[in-house]
Backbone as ProteinMPNN parsed JSONL, in Angstrom:
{"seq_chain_A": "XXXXXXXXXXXXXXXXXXXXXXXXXXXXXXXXXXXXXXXXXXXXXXXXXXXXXXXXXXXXXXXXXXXXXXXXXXXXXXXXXXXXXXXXXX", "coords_chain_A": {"N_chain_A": [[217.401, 178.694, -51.72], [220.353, 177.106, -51.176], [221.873, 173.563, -51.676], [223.22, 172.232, -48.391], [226.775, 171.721, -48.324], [228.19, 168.655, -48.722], [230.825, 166.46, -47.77], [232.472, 164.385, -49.884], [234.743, 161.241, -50.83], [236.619, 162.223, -53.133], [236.645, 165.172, -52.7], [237.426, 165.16, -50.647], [239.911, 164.128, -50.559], [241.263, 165.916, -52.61], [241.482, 168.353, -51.442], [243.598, 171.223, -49.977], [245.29, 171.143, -47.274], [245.003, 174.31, -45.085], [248.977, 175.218, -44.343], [249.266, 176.879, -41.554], [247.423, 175.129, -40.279], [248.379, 172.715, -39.134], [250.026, 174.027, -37.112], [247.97, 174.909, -35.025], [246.135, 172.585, -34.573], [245.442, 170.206, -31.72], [247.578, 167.818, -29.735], [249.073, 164.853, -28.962], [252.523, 165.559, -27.55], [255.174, 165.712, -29.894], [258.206, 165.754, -29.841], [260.837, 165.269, -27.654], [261.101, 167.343, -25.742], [259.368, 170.279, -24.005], [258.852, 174.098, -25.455], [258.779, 176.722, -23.433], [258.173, 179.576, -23.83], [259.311, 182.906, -22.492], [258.952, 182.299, -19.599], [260.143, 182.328, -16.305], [261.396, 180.344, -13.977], [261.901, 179.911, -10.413], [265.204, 178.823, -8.924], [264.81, 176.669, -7.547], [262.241, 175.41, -8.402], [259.935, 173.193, -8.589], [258.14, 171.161, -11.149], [255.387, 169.213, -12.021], [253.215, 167.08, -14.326], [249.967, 167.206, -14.155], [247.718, 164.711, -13.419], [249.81, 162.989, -13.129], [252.095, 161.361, -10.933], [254.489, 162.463, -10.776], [257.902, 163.779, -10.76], [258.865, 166.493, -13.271], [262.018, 166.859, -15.031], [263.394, 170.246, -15.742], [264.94, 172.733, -17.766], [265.898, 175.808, -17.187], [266.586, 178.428, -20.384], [267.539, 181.421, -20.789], [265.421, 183.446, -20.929], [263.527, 181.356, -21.365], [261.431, 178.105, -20.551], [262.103, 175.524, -21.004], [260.939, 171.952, -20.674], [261.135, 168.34, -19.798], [259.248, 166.561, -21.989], [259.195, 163.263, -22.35], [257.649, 161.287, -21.055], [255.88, 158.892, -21.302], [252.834, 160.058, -22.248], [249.209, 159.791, -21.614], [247.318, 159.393, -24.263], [245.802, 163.079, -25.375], [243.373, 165.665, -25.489], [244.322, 168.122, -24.385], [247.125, 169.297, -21.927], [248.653, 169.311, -18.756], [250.248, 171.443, -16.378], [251.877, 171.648, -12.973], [253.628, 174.184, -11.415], [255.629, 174.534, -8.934], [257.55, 176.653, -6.626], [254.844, 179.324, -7.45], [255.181, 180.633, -10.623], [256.956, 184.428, -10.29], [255.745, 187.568, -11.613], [257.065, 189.538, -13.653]], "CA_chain_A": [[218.311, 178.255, -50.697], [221.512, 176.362, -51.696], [221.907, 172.5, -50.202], [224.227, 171.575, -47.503], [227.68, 170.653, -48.415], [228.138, 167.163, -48.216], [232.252, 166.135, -48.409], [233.22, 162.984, -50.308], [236.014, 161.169, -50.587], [237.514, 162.793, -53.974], [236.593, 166.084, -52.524], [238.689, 165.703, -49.289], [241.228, 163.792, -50.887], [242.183, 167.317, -53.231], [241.356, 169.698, -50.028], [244.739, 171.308, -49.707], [244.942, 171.968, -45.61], [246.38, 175.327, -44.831], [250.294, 175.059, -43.203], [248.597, 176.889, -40.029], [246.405, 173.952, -39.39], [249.284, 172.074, -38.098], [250.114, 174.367, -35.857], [246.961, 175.112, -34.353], [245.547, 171.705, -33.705], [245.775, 170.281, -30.514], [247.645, 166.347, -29.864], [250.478, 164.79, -27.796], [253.852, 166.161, -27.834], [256.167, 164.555, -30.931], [259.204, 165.813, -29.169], [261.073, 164.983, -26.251], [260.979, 168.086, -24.685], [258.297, 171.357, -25.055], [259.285, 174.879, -24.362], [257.486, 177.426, -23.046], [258.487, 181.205, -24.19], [259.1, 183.775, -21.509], [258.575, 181.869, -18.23], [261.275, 182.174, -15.629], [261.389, 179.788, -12.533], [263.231, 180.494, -9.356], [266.19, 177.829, -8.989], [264.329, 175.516, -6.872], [261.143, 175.259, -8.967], [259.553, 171.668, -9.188], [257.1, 171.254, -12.217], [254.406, 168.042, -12.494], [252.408, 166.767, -15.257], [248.684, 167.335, -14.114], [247.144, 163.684, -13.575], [250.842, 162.027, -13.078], [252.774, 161.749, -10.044], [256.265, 162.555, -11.172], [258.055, 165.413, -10.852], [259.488, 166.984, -14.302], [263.002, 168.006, -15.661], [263.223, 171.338, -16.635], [265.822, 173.599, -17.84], [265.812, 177.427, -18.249], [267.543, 178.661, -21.221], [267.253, 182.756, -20.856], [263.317, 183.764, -20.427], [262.34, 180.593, -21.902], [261.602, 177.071, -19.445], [262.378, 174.012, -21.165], [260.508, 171.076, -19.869], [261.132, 167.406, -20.703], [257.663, 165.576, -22.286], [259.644, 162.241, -22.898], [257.509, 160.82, -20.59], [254.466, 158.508, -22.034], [251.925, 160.488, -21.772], [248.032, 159.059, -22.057], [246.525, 160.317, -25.734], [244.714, 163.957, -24.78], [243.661, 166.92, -26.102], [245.577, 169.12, -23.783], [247.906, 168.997, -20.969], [248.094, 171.067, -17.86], [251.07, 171.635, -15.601], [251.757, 172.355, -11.683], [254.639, 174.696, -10.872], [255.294, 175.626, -7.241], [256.406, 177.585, -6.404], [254.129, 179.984, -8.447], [256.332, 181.915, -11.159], [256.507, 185.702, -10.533], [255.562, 187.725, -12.957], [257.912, 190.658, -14.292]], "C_chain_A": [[219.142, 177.101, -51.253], [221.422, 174.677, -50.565], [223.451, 172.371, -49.865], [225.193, 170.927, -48.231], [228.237, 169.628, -48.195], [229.491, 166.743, -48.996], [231.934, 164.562, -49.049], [234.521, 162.544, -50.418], [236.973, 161.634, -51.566], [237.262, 163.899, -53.188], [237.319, 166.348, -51.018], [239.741, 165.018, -50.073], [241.972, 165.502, -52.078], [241.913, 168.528, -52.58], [242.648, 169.493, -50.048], [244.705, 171.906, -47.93], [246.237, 173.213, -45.058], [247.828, 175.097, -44.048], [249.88, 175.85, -41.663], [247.724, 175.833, -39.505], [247.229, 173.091, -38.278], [249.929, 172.79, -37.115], [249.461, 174.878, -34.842], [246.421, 173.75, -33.543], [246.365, 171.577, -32.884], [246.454, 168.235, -30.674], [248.913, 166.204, -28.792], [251.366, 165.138, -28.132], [254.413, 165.053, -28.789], [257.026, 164.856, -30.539], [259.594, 165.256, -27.612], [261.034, 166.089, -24.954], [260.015, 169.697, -25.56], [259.061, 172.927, -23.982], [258.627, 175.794, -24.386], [258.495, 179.029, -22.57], [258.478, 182.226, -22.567], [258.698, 183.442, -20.209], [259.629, 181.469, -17.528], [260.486, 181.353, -14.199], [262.318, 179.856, -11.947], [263.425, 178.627, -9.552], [265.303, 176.7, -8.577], [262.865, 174.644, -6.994], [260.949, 173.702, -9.007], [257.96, 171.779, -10.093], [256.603, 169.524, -12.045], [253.43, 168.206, -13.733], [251.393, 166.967, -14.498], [247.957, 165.645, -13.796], [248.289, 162.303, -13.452], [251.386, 162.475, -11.759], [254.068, 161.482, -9.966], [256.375, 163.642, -11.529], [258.753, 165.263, -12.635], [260.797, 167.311, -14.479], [262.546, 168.729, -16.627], [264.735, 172.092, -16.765], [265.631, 174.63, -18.476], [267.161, 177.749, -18.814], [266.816, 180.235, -21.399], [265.952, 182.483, -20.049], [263.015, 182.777, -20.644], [262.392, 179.581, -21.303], [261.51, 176.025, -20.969], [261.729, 172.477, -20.952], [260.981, 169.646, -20.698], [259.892, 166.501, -20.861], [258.091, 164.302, -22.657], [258.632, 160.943, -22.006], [256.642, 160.029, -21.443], [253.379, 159.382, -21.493], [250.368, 159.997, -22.479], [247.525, 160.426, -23.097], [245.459, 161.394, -24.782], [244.493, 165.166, -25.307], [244.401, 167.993, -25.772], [245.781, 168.518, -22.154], [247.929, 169.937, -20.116], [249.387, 170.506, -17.164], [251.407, 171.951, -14.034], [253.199, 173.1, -11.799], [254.731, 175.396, -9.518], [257.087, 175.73, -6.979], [255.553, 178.472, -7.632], [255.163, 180.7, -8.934], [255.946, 183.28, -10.763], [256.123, 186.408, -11.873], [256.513, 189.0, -12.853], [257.785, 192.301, -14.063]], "O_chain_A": [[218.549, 176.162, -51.783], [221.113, 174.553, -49.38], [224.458, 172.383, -50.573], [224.949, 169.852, -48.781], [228.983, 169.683, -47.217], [229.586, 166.637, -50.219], [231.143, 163.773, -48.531], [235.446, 163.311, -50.152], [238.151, 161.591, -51.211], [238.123, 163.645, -52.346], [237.637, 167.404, -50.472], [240.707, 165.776, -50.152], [243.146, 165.872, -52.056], [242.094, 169.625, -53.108], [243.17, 168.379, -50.103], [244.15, 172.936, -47.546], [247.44, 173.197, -44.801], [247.641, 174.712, -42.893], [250.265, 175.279, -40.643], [247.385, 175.771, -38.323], [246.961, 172.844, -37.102], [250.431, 172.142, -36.197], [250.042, 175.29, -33.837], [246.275, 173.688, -32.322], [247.462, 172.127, -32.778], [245.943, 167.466, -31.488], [249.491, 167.039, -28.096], [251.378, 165.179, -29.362], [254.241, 163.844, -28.634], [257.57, 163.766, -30.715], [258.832, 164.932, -26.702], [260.97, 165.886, -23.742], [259.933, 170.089, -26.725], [259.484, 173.042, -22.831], [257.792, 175.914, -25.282], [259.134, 179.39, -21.582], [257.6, 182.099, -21.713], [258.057, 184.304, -19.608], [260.189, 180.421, -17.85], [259.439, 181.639, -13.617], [263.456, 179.883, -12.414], [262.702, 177.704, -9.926], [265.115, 175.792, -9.386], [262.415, 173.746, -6.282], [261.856, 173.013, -9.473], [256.941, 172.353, -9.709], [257.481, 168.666, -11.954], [252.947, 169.287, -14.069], [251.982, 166.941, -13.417], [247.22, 165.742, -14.777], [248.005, 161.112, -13.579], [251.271, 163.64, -11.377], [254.669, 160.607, -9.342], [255.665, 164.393, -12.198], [259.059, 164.183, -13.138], [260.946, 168.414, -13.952], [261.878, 168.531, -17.642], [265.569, 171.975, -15.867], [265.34, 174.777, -19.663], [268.287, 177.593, -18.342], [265.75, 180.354, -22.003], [265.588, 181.774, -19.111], [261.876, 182.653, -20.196], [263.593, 179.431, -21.076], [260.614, 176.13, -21.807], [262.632, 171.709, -21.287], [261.182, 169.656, -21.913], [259.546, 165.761, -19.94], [257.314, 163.891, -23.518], [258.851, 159.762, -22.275], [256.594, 160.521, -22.57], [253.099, 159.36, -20.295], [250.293, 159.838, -23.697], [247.399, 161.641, -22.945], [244.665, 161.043, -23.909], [245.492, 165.811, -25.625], [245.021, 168.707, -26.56], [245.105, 167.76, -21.458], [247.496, 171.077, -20.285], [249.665, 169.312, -17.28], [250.922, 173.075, -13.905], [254.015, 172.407, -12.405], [254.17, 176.409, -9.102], [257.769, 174.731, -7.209], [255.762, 178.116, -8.792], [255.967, 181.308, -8.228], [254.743, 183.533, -10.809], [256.19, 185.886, -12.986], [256.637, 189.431, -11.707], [258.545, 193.068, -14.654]]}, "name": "protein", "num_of_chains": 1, "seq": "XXXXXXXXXXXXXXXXXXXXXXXXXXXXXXXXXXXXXXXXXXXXXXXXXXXXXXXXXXXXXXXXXXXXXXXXXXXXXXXXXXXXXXXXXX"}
């Protein structure tokens, strides 16, 4: 039986980290605004942050919603959204 790999610090410092890593993990938005593929809201849609009480600008561009994340938002692993009314679906 082989022992347990145990990293050091030369051995992470020449770990090359795949270009999918960065787009998998999870962290706060680095942009000002995030957009979100294929989700239509009727005209009068109001969107909230999850845990904030402020509504959102959004703007749809085609299928895809827009939102603006410029807000501060507290360090988290993920973020959650309200939209009401509820989008239809297609």
């Amino acid at each position: 039986m082989s022992e347990k790999f145990q990293p050091t610090l030369k051995s992470v410092k020449k770990h090359e980290v795949p270009e999918w890593f960065h787009d998998a993990k999870l962290d706060s938005p680095t942009q000002s605004s995030v957009t979100i593929k294929s989700l239509e809201l009727a005209k009068d849609a109001t969107i909230n942050w999850l845990g904030y009480n402020e509504e959102i600008k959004w703007v749809q561009k085609g299928e895809d919603l827009t939102i603006n994340a410029s807000k501060a938002l507290e360090r988290s692993p993920a973020y959650a959204i309200s939209i009401t009314p509820k989008p239809s679906s297609h």
